[in-house]
N, C-alpha and C positions, 0 to 999 in steps of 0.2 A: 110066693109072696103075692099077695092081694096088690093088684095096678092098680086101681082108684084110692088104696090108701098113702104109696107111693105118691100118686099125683096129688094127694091133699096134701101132702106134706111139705113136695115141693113147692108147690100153689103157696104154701106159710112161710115159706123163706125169701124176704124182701127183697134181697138184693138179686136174686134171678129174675126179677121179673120184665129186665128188659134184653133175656140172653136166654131166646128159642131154645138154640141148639144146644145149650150149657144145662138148661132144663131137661131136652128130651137125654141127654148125656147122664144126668143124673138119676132120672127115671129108671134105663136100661142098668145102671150098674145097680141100684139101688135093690133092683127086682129079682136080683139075682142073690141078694142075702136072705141068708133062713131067715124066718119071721123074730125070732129074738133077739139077732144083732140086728136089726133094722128098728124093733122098738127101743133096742138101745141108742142105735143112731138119732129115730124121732123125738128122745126123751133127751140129751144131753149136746145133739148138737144142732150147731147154729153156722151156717153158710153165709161168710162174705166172698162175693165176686168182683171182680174189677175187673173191665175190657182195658184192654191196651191204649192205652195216653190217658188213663184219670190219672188225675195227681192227688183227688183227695176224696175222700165219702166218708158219709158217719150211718151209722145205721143207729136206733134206739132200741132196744130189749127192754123188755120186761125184767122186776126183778127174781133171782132164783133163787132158794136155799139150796137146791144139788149143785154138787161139781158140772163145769160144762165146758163142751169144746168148742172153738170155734176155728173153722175149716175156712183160712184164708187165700182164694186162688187168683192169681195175677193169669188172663185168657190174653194170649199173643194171637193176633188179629189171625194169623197164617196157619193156629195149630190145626192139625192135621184130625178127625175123627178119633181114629184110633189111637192117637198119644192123648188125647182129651179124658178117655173112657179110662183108658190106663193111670196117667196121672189120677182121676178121682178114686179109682178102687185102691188104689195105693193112698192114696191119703187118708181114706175110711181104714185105711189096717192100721195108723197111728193113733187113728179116731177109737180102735176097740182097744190098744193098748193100756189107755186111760190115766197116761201119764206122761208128762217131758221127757226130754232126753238127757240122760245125766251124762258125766264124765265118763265112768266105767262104762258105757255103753259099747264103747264103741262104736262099729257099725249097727251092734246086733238089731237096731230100732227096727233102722232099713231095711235090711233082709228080712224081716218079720214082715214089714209093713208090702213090700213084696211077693211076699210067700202070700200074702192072705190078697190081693188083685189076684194072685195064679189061682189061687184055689178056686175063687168066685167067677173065673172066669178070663180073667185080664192080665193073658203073657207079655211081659217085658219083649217082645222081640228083636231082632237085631236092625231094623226100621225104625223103632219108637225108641229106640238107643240108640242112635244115629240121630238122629232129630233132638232128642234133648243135649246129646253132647255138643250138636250145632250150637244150639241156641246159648250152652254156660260159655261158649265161648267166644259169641258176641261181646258178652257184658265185657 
């Protein structure tokens, strides 16, 4: 994958613009998709970011005729690098799915959306599953 097209693309998504590391985070997984699911990432999706204590933000798009995702991630002041990188490539495998989650799903979303972080690179390991199970069980 071409880096300078990754980083334009970042560069066009608003809400990164005051989250370095949420940027250089997105770059890395991002470069690591074959060039096709990445113009399909550049063509359909739209990143909102929120750092830990916003209570509200509006972002303004443009209007689209295509279907389009948008990849909404709540960054806990404390996350760790690699549960960052892991969260995003896991969210981009719900982002290639290209659709909700029904009923009959069951899990199977998730373990898709899983399987496609591992493939690109981004194992769930038993650290980054440790730390998110912390954190569901603060709430």
């Amino acid at each position: 994958m071409n880096k300078a097209e990754v980083v334009s693309y970042i560069e066009s998504q608003k809400s990164l613009h005051l989250y370095k590391e949420l940027q250089n985070a997105f770059i890395d997984v991002l470069s690591k998709l074959p060039k096709e699911q990445f113009e399909r990432m550049r063509k359909y999706l739209i990143i909102m970011a929120f750092h830990e204590g916003t209570i509200g933000q509006v972002m303004h798009f443009e209007a689209r005729n295509d279907n389009f995702a948008v990849m909404q991630l709540y960054i806990p002041k404390d996350i760790p690098n690699d549960v960052l990188r892991w969260v995003i490539a896991h969210e981009l495998g719900h982002v290639m799915q290209g659709r909700n989650w029904q009923m009959h799903d069951g899990d199977k979303l998730e373990a898709d959306a899983t399987a496609f972080a591992k493939k690109i690179g981004y194992l769930k390991t038993k650290s980054i599953n440790d730390w998110l199970t912390y954190k569901n069980s603060e709430k």
